[in-house]
C-alpha positions as CSV (number, residue, x, y, z in Angstrom):
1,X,0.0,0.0,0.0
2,X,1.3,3.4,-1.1
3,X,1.8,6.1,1.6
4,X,-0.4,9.3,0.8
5,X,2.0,12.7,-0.5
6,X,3.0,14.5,2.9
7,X,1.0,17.7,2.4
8,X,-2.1,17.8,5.0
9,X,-5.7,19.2,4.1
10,X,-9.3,19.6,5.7
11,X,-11.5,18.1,3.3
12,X,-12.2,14.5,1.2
13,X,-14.8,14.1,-0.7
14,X,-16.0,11.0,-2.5
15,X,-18.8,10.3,-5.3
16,X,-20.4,7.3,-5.5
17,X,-17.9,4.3,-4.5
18,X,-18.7,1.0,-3.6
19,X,-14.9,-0.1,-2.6
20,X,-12.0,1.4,0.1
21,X,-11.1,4.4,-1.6
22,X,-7.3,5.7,-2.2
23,X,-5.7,7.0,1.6
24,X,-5.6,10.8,2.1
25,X,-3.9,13.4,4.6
26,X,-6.0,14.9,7.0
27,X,-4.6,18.5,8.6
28,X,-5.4,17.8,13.4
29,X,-8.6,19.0,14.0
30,X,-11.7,18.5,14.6
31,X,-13.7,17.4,11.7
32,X,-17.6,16.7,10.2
33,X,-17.6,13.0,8.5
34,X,-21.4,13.1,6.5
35,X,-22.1,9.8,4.5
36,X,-25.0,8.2,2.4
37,X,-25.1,5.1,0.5
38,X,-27.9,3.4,-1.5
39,X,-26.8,-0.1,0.2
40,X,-25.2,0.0,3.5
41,X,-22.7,-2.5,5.3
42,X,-20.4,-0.3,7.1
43,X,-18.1,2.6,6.3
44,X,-14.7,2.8,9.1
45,X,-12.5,5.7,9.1
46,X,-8.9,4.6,10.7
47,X,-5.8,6.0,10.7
48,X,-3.1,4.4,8.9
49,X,0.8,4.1,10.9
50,X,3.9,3.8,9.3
51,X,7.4,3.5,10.5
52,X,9.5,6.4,9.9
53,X,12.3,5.1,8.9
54,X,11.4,2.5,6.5
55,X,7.5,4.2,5.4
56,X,6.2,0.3,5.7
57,X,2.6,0.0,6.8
58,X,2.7,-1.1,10.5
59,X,-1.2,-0.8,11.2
60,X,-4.7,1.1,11.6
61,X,-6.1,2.4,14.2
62,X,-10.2,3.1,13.7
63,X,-10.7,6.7,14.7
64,X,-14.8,6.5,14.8
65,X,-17.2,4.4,15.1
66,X,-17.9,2.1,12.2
67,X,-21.3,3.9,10.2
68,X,-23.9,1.8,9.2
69,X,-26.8,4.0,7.7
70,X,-26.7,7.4,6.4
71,X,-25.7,10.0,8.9
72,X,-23.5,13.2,10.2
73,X,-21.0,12.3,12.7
74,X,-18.0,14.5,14.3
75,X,-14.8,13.1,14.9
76,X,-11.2,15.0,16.4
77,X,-8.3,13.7,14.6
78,X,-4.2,13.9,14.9
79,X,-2.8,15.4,11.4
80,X,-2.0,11.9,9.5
81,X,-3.1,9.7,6.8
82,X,-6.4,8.1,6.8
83,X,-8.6,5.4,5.0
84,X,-12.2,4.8,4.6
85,X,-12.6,1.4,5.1
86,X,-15.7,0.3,2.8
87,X,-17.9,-3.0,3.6
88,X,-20.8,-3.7,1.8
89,X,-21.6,0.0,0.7
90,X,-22.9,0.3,-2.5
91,X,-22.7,3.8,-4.3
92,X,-21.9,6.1,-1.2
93,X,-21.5,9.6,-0.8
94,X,-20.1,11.4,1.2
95,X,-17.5,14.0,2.8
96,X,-14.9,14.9,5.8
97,X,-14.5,18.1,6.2
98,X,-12.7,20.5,8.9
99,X,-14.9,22.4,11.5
100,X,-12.7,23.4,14.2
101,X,-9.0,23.8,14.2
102,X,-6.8,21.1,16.8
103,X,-3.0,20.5,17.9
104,X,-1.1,17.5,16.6
C-alpha cells in the first residue's frame, strides 16, 4: 500500500464508491464526517501508521465508530493519513470536512 504525498488538508470528498477508496492526509482538527449510501454494510475511518524510517505500513487504528446507515457524525483527529474502510456499501456519498482547528 502506497503512503499518501505528505502535504495535509481539511477536506475529502467521495462520489459514488462502492470499494476502500485511495488514503488521504487529514490536517489535526476536529472534523464533520457526513455519509449516504444506497446499500449500506459499514463505512470505518482509521488512521493508517507507518514506520519512519522504512515508510512500511505497521497498522490502523479506527478513529470513529464504524457507520452503518446514512448520517452526520463528528470526529477529532491527529494530522496523519487516513482510510475509509468500505464494507458492503454500494454507491456512497459522502464528505470529511474540517470544523474546528486542533494541535497535533
Amino acid at each position: 500500500m502506497a503512503q499518501a504525498g505528505s502535504q495535509t488538508r481539511n477536506f475529502q470528498f467521495w462520489n459514488s464508491i462502492a470499494a476502500t477508496p485511495a488514503t488521504f492526509n487529514l490536517d489535526a482538527g476536529v472534523f464533520g464526517l457526513t455519509l449516504s449510501a444506497s446499500v449500506w454494510g459499514s463505512a470505518t475511518l482509521q488512521r493508517l501508521l507507518y514506520d519512519p524510517s522504512t515508510n512500511a505500513l505497521i497498522g490502523t487504528i479506527t478513529v470513529a465508530t464504524a457507520v452503518t446507515a446514512n448520517g452526520y457524525t463528528t470526529v477529532q483527529v491527529p494530522a496523519g493519513i487516513y482510510q475509509l474502510t468500505l464494507s458492503g456499501v454500494t454507491a456512497l456519498i459522502g464528505a470529511i470536512e474540517k470544523i474546528a482547528s486542533g494541535s497535533g
